[in-house]
N, CA and C atoms as a LAMMPS dump frame, in Angstrom:
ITEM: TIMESTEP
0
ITEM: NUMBER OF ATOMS
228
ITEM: BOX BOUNDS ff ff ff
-5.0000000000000000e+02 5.0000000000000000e+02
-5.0000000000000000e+02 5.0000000000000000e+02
-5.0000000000000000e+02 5.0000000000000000e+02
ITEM: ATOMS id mol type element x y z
1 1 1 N -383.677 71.54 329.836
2 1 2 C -384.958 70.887 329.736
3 1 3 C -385.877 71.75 328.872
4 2 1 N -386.361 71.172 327.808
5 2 2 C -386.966 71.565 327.422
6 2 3 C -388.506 72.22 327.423
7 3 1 N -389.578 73.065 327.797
8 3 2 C -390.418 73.578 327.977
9 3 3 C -391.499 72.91 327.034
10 4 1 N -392.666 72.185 327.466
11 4 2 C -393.71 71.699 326.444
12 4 3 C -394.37 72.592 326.008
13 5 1 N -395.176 72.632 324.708
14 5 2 C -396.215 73.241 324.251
15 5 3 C -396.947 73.401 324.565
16 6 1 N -398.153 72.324 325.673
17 6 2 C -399.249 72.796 326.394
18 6 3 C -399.184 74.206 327.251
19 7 1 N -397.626 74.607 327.685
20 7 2 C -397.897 75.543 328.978
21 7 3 C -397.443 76.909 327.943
22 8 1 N -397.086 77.041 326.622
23 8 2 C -397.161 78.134 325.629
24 8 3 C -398.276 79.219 325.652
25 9 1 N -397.758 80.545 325.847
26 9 2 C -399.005 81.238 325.32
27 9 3 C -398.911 81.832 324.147
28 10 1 N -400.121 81.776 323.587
29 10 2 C -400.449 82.53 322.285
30 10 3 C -400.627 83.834 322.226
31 11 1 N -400.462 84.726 321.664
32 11 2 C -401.033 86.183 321.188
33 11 3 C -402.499 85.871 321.028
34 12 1 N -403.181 86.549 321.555
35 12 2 C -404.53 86.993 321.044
36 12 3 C -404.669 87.25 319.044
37 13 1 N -404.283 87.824 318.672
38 13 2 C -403.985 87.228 317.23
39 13 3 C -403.41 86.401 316.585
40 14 1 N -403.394 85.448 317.022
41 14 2 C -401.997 84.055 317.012
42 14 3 C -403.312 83.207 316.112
43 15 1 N -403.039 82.42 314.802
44 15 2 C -403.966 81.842 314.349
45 15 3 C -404.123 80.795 315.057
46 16 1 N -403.757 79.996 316.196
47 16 2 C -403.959 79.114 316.951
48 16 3 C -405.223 79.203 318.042
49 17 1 N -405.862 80.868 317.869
50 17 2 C -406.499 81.206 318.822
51 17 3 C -407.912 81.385 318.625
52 18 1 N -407.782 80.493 317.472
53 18 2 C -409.479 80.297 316.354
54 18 3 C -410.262 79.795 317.341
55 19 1 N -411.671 80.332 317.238
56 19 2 C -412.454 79.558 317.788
57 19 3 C -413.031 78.462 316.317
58 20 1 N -413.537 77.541 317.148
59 20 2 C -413.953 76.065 316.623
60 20 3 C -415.277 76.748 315.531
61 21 1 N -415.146 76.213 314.091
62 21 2 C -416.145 76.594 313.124
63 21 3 C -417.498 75.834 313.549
64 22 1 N -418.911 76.394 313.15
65 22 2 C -420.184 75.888 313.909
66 22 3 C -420.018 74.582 312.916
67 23 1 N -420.96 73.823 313.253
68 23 2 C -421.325 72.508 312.843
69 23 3 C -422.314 73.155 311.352
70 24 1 N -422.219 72.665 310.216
71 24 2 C -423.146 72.923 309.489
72 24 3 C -424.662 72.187 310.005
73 25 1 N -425.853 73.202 309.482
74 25 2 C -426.646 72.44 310.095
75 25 3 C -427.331 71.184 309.82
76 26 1 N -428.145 70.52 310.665
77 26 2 C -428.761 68.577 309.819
78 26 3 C -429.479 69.283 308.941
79 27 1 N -429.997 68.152 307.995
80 27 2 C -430.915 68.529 307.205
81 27 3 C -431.749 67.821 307.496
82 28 1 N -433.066 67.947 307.228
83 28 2 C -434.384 67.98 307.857
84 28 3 C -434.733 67.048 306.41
85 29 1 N -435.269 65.868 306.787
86 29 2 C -435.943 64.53 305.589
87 29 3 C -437.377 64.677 305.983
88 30 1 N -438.622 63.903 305.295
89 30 2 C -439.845 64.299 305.016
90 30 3 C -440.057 62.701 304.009
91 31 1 N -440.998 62.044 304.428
92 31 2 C -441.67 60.608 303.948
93 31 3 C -442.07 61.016 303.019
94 32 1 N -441.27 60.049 301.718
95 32 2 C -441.234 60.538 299.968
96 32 3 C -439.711 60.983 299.295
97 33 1 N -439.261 61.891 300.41
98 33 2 C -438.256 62.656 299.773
99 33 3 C -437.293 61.907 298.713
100 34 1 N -436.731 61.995 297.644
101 34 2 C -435.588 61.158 297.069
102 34 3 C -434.434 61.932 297.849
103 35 1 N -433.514 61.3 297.798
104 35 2 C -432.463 61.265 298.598
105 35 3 C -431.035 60.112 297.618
106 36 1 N -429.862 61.019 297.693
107 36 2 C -428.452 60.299 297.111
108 36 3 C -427.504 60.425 298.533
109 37 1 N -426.94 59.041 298.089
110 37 2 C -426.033 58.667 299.563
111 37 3 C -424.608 58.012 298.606
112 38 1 N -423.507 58.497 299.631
113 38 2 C -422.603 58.432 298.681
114 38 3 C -421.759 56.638 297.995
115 39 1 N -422.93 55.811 299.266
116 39 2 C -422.142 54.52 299.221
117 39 3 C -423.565 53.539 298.693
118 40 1 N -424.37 54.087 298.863
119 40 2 C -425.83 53.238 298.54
120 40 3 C -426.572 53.547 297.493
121 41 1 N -426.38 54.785 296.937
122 41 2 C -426.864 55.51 295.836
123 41 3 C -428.156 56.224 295.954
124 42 1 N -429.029 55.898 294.807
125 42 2 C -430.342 56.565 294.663
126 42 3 C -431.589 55.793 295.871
127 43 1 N -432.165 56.704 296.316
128 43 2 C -433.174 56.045 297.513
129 43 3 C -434.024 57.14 297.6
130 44 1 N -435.04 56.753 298.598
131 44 2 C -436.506 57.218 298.717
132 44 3 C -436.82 56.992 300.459
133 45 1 N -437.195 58.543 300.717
134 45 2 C -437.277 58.342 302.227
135 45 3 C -438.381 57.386 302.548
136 46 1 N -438.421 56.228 303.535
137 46 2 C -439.673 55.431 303.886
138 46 3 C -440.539 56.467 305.527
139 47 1 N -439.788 56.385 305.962
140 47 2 C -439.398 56.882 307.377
141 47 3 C -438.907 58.004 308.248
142 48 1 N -439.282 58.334 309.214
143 48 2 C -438.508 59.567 309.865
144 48 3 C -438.226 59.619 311.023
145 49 1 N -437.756 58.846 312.114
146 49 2 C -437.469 58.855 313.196
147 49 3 C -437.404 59.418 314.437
148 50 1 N -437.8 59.833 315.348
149 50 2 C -437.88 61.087 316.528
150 50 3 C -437.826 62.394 315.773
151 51 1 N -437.019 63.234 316.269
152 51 2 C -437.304 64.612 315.706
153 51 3 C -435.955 64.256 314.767
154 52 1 N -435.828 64.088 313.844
155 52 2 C -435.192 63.679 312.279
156 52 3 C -433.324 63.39 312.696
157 53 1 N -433.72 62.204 313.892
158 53 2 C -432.995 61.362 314.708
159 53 3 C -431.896 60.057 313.746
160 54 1 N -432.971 59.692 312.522
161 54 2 C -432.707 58.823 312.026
162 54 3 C -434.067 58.983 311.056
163 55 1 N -433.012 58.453 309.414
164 55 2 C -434.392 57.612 308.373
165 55 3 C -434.171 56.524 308.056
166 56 1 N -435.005 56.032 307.642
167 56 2 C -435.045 54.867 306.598
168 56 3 C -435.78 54.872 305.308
169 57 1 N -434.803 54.639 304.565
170 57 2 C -434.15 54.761 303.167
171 57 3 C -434.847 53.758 302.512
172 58 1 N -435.024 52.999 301.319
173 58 2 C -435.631 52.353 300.385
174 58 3 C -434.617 52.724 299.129
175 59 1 N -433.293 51.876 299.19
176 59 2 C -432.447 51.756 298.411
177 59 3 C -432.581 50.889 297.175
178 60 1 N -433.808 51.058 296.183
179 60 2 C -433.801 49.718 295.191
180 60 3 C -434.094 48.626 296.07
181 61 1 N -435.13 48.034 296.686
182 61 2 C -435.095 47.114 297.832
183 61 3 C -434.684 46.729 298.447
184 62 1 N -433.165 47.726 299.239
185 62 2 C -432.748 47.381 299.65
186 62 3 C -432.866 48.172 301.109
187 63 1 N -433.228 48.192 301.877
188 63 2 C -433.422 49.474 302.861
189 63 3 C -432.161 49.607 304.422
190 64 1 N -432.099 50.442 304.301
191 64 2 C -431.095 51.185 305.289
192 64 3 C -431.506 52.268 306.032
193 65 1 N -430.979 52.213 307.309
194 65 2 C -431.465 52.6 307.966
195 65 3 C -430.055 53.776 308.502
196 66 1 N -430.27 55.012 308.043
197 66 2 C -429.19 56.508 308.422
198 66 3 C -429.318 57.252 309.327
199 67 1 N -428.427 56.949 310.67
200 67 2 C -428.303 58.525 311.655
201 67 3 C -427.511 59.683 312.204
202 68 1 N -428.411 60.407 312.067
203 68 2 C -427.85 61.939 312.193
204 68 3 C -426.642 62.273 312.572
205 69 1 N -425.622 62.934 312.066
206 69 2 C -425.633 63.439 311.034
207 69 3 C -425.706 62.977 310.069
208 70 1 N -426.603 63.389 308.91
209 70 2 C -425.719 62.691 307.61
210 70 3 C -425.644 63.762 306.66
211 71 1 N -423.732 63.371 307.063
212 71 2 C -423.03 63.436 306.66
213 71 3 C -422.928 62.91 304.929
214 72 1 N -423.105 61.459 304.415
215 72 2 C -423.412 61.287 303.606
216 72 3 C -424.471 61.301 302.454
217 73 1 N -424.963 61.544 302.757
218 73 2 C -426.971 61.516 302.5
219 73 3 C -427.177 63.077 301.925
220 74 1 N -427.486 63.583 300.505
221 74 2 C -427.977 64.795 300.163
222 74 3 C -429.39 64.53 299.824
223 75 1 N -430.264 65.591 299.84
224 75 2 C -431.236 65.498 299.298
225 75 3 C -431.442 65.778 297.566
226 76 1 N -432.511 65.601 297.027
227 76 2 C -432.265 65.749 295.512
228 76 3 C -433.344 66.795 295.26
C-alpha cells in the first residue's frame, strides 16, 4: 500500500516549505484620476467607494463599475 503525500514530511529546507508571497498592495484611486484597464481601455475615475472598496470608471460613456482588487486597472 502505498503511503499518500499529505502524511510526507518535508525538510525544513525543502522548497515546498515556502511561506505564501504577500499580496501586492491595492492601489489607492482619487476622483479625476485617468486610469487603463486591460479589457475596457482608457477611462477616468468618476467615483470612489468606501475606503477604495470599489470605483467607477467613465469609459468613453461608457461607465463601469471595478472591485478591489484590481487586478486589471493601472493608473496612468
Amino acid at each position: 500500500m502505498k503511503q499518500s503525500a499529505g502524511s510526507r514530511r518535508h525538510l525544513p529546507s525543502s522548497p515546498f516549505n515556502r511561506p505564501a508571497q504577500a499580496a501586492p498592495p491595492v492601489e489607492c484611486f482619487d476622483v479625476g484620476d485617468r486610469v487603463s484597464h486591460d479589457q475596457f481601455g482608457l477611462g477616468r475615475v468618476l467615483a470612489v467607494e468606501g475606503d477604495n472598496d470599489a470605483v467607477l470608471i467613465d469609459f468613453s460613456g461608457r461607465q463601469g463599475r471595478i472591485l478591489s482588487p484590481y487586478s486589471k486597472l493601472t493608473k496612468l
